[in-house]
Structure formats: structure tokens, C-alpha cells
Residue, then its C-alpha position, 0 to 999 in steps of 0.5 A: x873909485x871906478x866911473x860906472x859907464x851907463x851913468x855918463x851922459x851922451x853929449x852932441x853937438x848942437x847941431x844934432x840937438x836942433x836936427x831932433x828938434x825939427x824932426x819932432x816939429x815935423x811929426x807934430x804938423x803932420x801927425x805921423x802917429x795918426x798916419x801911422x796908426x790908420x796904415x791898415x785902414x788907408x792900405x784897405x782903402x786902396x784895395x777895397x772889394x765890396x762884400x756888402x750884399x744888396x739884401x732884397x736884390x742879392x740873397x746870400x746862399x744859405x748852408x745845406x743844414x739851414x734850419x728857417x721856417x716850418x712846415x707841413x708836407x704832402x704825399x705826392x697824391x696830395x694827401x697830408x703826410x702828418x698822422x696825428x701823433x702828437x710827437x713833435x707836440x711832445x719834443x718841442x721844448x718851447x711848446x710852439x706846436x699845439x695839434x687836435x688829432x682825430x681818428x679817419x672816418x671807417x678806419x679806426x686805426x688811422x689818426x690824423x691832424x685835424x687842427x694844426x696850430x704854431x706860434x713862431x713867436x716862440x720857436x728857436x728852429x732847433x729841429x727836434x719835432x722834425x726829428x721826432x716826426x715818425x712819418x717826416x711831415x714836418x720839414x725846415x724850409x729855407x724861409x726866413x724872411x718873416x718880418x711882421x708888425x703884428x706878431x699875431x700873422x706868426x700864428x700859423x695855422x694847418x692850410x698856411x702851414x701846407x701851403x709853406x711846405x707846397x711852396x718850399x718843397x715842390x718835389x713830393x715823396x710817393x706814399x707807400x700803399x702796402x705798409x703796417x698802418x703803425x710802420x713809417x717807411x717811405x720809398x722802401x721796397x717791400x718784396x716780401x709782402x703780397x700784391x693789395x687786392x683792389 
């Protein structure tokens, strides 16, 4: 019968058993695999740039389709943009926006927000009433400091609601004077239509 050869033993000299044997002993007393193990965090440690900002001092810088708080935009005369439509009452899907519309005194055809209300509590700044809105009178600020005790400051009502949109957005939009009463179109030059006599 032939002697398989992986089944033979290996035998060294005592002197290379006690080299094992201290070799073993000295990564013990030193805990090597701890060592080993916190490489990454010791060569880290070394090399360390901070990227902790110092929040109320330092502000990250926000993406361009950031979407914070909501608000109610102007004309640049100062006259409110939002007609009154109920569209982005319709589109909100957590029914934050509640709006009382009224029609303009001598002017039937023309409707405007006579009371505007929001709960923030329940919006998920998904942007659809800002979509929905015919006239662009609502718009995403960049606000989103809006930490309260009271939950009962995050129901915004029109004036505050204006006052976001004064704050946030300071460059207004010019209102269009020859436009279709029921037509949104905003900084559009209309060639075709005749002079508005005064």
C-alpha cells in the first residue's frame, strides 16, 4: 500500500515550535487584530478634514429644485397674483390648503382668495399646487427653518402667507394689463391685441 502524502505530519525543530509560540504571545499582549481591525479608522484619524457644518452659523447650500416652504406671490404693482380658483385646493393630496374665493366688487368675471389658510403640519412639499396654480401665485421658498413648540403657528393664514412670498421672493413678476380675464400669460408680449384705452 502506498503512504498518501497530505496525511504526513510536518514535524519541526522545537526551536521553530517556541518562535510560534512567541509570536502568538506577542500578538496577544498587543492585541494585533484590534490593531488590525481599527486600521481604517487610525489612518482616518490621521488624515481628518472636518464636514460637520456649524448649523446656525454655517447653512449648507441648497439644490436649485429644492422645495421648503410655501407662499403666496405678488405683482410687482403689489396686488395679489392668486385668483381665487380652488386648483391647488383640488391638487393637494393631504388637503392642507383650504381657500374662500369671492368675485371683485364691479367686476364679476374676476374672482379672487378672499381667505387663504394652510396647515403645515400635513404638507409633504410635493409641489403639485404649485403645478396646478393657472396664474403662479404659489411658489417653493428655500425656508425650512420652521421648528415650533406649538404646532398651532404652522397654521398659516393669507397675510403671513404673503409675507413668505415678500421675504423669499423679492424680484416680482410685471402684470399683464392686456390679457383675457380667464388666460394666464405672464411677461408675454401680445402684438396682436389693440392698445387699452385709459
Amino acid at each position: 500500500m502506498k503512504e498518501n502524502p497530505y496525511n504526513r505530519q510536518i514535524t519541526r525543530s522545537p526551536n521553530h515550535q517556541m518562535l510560534n509560540h512567541f509570536k502568538t504571545w506577542i500578538k496577544t499582549i498587543t492585541f494585533y487584530e484590534i490593531l488590525v481591525g481599527m486600521k481604517a479608522t487610525l489612518t482616518h484619524l490621521l488624515h481628518y478634514k472636518p464636514i460637520t457644518l456649524q448649523y446656525p452659523h454655517e447653512k449648507r447650500t441648497l439644490p436649485d429644485t429644492y422645495r421648503g416652504m410655501l407662499a403666496l406671490l405678488r405683482y410687482d404693482d403689489g396686488t395679489e397674483k392668486c385668483v381665487g380658483c380652488d386648483l391647488c385646493e383640488a391638487a393637494c393630496p393631504s388637503r392642507v390648503i383650504k381657500v374662500i374665493s369671492a368675485e371683485v366688487p364691479d367686476e364679476p368675471t374676476k374672482r379672487f382668495a378672499k381667505e387663504y389658510y394652510m396647515d403645515m403640519t400635513r404638507c409633504l412639499f410635493c409641489g403639485l399646487c404649485v403645478q396646478a396654480c393657472p396664474v403662479d401665485a404659489l411658489g417653493m421658498t428655500r425656508e425650512y427653518e420652521w421648528a415650533v413648540y406649538d404646532k398651532r403657528q404652522l397654521l398659516l393664514n393669507k397675510p403671513q402667507l404673503l409675507a413668505i412670498g415678500d421675504r423669499a421672493f423679492p424680484v416680482r413678476e410685471k402684470k399683464l394689463e392686456l390679457q383675457h380675464p380667464n388666460v394666464a400669460f405672464f411677461n408675454v408680449a401680445f402684438k396682436h391685441l389693440p392698445p387699452k384705452v385709459s
